[in-house]
KELODREN-429897 format. One record per residue (C-alpha): x, y, z; residue in one letter. Coordinates in pm, 1 decimal, padded with zeros to 6 digits. Example, Ala and Ser with C-alpha at 12.3 -4.5 7.8 and 13.67 -1.06 7.14 Angstrom:
- 01230.0_-00450.0_00780.0_A
- 01367.0_-00106.0_00714.0_S
! end
This chain:
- -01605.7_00389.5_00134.7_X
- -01636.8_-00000.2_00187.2_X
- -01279.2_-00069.3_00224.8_X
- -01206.0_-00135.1_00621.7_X
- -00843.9_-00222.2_00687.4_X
- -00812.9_-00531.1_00920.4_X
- -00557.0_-00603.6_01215.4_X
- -00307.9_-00333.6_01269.1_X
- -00345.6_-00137.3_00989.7_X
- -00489.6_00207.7_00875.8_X
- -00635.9_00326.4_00557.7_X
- -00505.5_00672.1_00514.8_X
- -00539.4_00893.6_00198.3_X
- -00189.9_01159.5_00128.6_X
- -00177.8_01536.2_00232.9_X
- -00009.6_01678.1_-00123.2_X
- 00172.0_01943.8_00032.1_X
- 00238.8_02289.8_-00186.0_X
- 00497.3_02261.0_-00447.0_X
- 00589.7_02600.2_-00532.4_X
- 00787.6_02852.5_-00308.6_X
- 00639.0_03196.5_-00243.2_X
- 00810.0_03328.6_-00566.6_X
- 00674.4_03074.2_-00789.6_X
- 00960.2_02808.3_-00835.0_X
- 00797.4_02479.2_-00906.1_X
- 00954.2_02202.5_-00690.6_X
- 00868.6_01937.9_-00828.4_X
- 01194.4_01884.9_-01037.9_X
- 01438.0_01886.9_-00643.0_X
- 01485.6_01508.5_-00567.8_X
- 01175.9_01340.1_-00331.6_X
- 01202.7_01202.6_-00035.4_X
- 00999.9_00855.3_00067.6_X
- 00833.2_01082.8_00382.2_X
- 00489.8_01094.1_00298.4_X
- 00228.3_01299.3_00531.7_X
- -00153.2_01150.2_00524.2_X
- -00444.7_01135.8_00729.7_X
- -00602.0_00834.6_00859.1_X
- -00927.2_00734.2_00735.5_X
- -01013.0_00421.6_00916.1_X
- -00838.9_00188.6_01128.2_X
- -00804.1_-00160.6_01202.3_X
- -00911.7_-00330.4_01499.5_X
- -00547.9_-00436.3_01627.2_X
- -00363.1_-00784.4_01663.7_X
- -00301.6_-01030.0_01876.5_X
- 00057.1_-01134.1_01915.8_X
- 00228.1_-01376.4_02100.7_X
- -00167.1_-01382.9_02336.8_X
- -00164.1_-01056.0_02382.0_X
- -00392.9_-00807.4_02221.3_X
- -00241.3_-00475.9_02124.7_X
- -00496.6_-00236.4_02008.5_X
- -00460.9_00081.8_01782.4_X
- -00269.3_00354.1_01901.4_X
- -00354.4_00610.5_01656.6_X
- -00708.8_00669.5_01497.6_X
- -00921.6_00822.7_01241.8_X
- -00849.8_01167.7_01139.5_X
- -00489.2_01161.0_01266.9_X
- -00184.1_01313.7_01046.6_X
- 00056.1_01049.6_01030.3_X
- 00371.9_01017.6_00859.0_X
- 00496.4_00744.3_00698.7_X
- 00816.8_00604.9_00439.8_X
- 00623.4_00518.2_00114.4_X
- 00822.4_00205.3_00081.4_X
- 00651.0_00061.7_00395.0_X
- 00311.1_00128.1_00246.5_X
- 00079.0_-00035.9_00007.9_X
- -00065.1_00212.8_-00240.8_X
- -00449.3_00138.8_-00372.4_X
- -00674.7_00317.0_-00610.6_X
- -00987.5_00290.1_-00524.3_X
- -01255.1_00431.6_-00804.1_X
- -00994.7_00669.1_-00928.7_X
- -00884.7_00807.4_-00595.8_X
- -00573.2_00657.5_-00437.3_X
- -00528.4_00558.4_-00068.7_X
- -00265.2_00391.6_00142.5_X
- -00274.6_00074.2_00362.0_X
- 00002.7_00061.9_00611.0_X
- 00069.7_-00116.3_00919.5_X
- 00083.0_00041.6_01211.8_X
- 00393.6_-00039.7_01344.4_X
- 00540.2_00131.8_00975.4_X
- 00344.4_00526.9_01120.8_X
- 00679.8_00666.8_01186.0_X
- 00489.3_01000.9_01376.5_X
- 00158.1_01195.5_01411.0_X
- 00099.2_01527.9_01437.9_X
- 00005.0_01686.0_01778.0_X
! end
């Protein structure tokens, strides 16, 4: 992939997470939430702010989870990826 996300912010592609229930009921219809669960593809280097540099905190192959209205959603030859800043990861998975 040539895309490399600069300053504080992490390319990460979205973990589609099963939509039926053991029985077969499709899900998809019940109201969605903004949560979205991804894993992180590449990272940024970090930022400076006010001097100070404050490197990554999470990196590559993390699960993070993040509101989809603090992301930036790209489609890169027909696959689609997010870009979101670092400070918008609201979690990662342990």
């Amino acid at each position: 992939m040539k895309i490399k996300p600069i300053f504080d912010r992490v390319l990460a592609q979205e973990i589609k997470e099963n939509n039926k229930t053991e029985s077969g009921i499709c899900l998809d219809l019940l109201p969605q939430n903004s949560l979205k669960k991804a894993i992180i593809l590449r990272t940024g280097e970090g930022i400076f702010e006010d001097g100070t540099f404050i490197k990554m905190q999470v990196s590559e192959n993390q699960i993070i989870y993040f509101e989809e209205h603090c992301a930036v959603k790209i489609i890169v030859q027909g696959k689609e990826y997010w870009l979101i800043k670092q400070t918008d990861i609201l979690a990662v998975e342990q």
